[in-house]
Backbone as CSV, one residue per row, in Angstrom:
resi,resn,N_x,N_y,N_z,CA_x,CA_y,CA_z,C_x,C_y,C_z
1,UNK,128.789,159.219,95.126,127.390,159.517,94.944,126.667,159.228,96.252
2,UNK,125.801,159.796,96.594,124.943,159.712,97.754,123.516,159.635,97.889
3,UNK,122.903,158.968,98.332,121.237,158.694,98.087,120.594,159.789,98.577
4,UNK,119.466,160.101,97.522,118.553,161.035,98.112,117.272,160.757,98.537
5,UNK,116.505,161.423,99.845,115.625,161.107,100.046,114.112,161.748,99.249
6,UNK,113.381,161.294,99.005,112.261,161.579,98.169,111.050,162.009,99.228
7,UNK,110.326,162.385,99.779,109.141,162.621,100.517,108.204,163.099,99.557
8,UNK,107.001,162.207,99.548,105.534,163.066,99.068,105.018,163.564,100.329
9,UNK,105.028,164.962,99.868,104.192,166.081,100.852,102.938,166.305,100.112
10,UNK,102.238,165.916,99.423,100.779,165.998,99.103,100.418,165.405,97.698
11,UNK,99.456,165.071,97.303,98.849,164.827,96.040,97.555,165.943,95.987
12,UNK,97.444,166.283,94.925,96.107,166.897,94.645,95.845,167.320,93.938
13,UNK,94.512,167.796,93.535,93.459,167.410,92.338,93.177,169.337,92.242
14,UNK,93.512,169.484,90.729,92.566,170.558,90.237,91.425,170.011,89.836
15,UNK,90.490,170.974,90.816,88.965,170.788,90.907,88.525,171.174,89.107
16,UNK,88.724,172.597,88.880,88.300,172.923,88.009,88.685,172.267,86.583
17,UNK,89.899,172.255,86.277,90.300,171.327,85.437,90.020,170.245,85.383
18,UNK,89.839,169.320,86.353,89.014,167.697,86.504,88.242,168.166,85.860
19,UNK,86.971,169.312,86.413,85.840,168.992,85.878,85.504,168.999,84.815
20,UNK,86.760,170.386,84.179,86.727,170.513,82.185,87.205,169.048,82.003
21,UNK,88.346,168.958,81.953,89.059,167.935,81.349,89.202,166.072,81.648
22,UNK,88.926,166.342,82.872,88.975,164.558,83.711,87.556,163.995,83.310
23,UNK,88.334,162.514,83.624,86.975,161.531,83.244,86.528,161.930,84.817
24,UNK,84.949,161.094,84.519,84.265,161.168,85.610,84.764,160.756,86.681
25,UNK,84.527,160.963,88.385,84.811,160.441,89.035,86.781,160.480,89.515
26,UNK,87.132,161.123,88.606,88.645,161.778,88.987,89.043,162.380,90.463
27,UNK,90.006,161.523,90.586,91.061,161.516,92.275,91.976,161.930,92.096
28,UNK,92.472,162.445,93.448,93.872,162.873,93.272,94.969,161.264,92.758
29,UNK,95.683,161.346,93.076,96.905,160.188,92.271,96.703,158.933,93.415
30,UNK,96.339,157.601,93.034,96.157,156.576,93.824,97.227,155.632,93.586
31,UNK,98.143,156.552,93.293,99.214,155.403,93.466,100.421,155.808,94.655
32,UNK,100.127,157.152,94.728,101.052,157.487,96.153,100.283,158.262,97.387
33,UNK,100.817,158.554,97.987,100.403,158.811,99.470,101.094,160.035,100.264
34,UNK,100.429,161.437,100.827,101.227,161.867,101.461,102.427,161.349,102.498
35,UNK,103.487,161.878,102.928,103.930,160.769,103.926,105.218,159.834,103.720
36,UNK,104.448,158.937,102.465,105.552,158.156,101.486,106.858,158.497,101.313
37,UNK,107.919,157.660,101.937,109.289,158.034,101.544,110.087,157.221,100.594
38,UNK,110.676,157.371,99.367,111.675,157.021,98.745,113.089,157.097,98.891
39,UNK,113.746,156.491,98.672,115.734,156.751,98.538,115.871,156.387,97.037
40,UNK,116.508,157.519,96.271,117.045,157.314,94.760,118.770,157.596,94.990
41,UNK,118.841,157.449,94.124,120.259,157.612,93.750,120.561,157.424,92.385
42,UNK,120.793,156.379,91.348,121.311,156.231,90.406,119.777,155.945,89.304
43,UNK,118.834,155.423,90.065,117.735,154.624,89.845,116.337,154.678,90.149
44,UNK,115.545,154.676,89.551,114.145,154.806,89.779,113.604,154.300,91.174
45,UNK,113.409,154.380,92.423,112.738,153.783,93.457,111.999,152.720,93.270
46,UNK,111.595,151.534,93.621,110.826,150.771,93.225,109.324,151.191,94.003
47,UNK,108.515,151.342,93.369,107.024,151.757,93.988,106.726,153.099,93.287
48,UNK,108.231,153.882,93.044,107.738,155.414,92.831,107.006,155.207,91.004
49,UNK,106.307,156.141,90.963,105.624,156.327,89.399,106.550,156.312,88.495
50,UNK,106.216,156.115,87.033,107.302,156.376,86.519,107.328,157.576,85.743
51,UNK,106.323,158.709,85.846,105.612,159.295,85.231,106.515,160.780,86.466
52,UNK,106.344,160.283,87.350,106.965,161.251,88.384,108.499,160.817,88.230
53,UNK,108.942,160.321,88.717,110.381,159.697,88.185,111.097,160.770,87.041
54,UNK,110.234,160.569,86.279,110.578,161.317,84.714,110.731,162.777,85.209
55,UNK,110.159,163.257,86.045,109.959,164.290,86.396,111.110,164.799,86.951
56,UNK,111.403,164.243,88.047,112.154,164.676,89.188,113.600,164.042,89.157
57,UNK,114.074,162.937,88.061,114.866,162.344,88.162,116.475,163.470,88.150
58,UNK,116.031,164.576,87.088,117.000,165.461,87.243,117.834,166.066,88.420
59,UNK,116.643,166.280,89.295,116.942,167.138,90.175,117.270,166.312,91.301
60,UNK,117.016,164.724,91.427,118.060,163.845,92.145,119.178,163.672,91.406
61,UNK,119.492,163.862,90.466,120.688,163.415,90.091,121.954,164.074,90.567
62,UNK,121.467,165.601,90.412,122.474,166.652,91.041,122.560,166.757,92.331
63,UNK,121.466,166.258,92.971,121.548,166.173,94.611,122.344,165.330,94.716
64,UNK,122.236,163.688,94.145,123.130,162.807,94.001,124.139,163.183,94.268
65,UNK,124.688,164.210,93.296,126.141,164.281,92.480,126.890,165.274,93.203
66,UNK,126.253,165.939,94.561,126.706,167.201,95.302,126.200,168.248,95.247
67,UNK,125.206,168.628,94.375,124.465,169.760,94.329,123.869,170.127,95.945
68,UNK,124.163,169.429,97.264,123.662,169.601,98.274,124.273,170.495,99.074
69,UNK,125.133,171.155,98.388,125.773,172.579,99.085,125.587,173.658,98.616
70,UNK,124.486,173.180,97.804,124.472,174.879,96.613,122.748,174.957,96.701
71,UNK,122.609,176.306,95.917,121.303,176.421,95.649,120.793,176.235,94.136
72,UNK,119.521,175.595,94.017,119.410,175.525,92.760,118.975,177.249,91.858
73,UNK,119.060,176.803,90.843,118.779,178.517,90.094,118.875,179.706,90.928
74,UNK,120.712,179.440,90.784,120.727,180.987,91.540,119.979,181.122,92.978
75,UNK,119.734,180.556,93.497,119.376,180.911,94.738,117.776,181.794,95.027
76,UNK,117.457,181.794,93.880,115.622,182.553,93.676,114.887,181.895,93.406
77,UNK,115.111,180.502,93.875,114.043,178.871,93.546,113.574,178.731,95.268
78,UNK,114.860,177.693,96.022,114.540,177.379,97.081,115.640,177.851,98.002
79,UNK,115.218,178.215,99.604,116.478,179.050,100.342,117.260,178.130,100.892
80,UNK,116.879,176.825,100.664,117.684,175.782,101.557,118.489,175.035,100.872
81,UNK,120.112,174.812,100.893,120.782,173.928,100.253,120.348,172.236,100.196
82,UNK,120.724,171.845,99.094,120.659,170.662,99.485,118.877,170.107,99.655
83,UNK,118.111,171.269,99.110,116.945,170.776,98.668,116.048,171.291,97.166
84,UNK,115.197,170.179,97.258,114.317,170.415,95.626,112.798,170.679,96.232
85,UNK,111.667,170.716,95.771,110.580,171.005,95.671,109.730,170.499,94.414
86,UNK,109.797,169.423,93.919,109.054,169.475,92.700,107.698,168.638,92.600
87,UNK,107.493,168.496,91.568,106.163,167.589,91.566,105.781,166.491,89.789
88,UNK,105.169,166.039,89.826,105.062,165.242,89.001,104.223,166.089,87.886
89,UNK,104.261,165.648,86.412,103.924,166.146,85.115,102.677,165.558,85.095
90,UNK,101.180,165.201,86.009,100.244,165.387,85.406,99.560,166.573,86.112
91,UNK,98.683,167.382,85.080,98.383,168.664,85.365,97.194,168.769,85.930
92,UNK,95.900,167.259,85.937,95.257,167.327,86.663,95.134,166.991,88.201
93,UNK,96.290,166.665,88.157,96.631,165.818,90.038,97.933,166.167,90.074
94,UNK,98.763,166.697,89.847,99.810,166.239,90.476,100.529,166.084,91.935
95,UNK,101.097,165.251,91.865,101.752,165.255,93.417,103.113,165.860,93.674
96,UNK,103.591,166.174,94.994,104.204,167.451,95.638,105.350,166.557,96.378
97,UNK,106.712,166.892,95.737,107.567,165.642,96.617,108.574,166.997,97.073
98,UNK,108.868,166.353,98.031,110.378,167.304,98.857,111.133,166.139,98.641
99,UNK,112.965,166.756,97.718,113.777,165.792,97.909,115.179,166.445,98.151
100,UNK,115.544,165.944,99.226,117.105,166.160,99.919,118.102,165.511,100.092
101,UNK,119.263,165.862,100.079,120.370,165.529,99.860,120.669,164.586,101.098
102,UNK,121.619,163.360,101.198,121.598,163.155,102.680,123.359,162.505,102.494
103,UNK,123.361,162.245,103.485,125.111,161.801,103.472,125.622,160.380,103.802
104,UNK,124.084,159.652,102.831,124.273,158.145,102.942,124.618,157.785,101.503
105,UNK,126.211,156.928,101.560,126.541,156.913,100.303,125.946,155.618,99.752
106,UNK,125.629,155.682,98.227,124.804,155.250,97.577,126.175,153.372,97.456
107,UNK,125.812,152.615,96.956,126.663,151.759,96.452,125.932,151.050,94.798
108,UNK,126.527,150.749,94.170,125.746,150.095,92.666,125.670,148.388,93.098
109,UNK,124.156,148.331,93.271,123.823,146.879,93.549,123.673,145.927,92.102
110,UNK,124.277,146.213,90.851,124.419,145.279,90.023,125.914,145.426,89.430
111,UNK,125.077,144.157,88.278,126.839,144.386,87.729,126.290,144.456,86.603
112,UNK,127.171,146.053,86.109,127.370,146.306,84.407,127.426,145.012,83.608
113,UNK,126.376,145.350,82.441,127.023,144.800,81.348,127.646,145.066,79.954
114,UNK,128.725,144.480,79.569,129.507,145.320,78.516,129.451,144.906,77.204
């Protein structure tokens, strides 16, 4: 298994929808940051949301697992192996992560319990 890297490439706010649906005074997501880098592998990042996590955990998993030589869906998603594009499940902000495959192998820092 091999760690993947996580990058937030943006957070941001539907204007119009805030204004139907958000409480007053609604921001884009203040808990992350363009910029921000993560490493996953088996496990949630510590810092990352868990709300995004939920999101994207899939599509590290297969990066994880070697999906970094292939394309996802057929090849009519993204043109670059070995990458994702996704973003987090809230619909008034969500944030915009790039995550890629890299060729740093992961190791399991606990010990099972049985």
């Amino acid at each position: 298994m091999k760690k993947v890297k996580i990058t937030v490439l943006k957070t941001t706010l539907d204007e119009q929808l805030a204004q139907e649906y958000g409480v007053e005074g609604l921001t884009a997501c203040p808990m992350l940051q363009a910029g921000q880098v993560f490493y996953a592998d088996y496990a949630k990042p510590d810092g990352l949301c868990d709300e995004a996590w939920k999101a994207i955990y899939q599509y590290v998993f297969a990066l994880a697992h070697g999906a970094e030589n292939s394309l996802f869906y057929y090849g009519d998603w993204i043109r670059k192996p070995g990458v994702a594009i996704c973003s987090c499940n809230d619909g008034l902000r969500p944030v915009i992560f790039k995550l890629e495959a890299t060729d740093e192998v992961s190791t399991i820092d606990y010990t099972p319990v049985r």
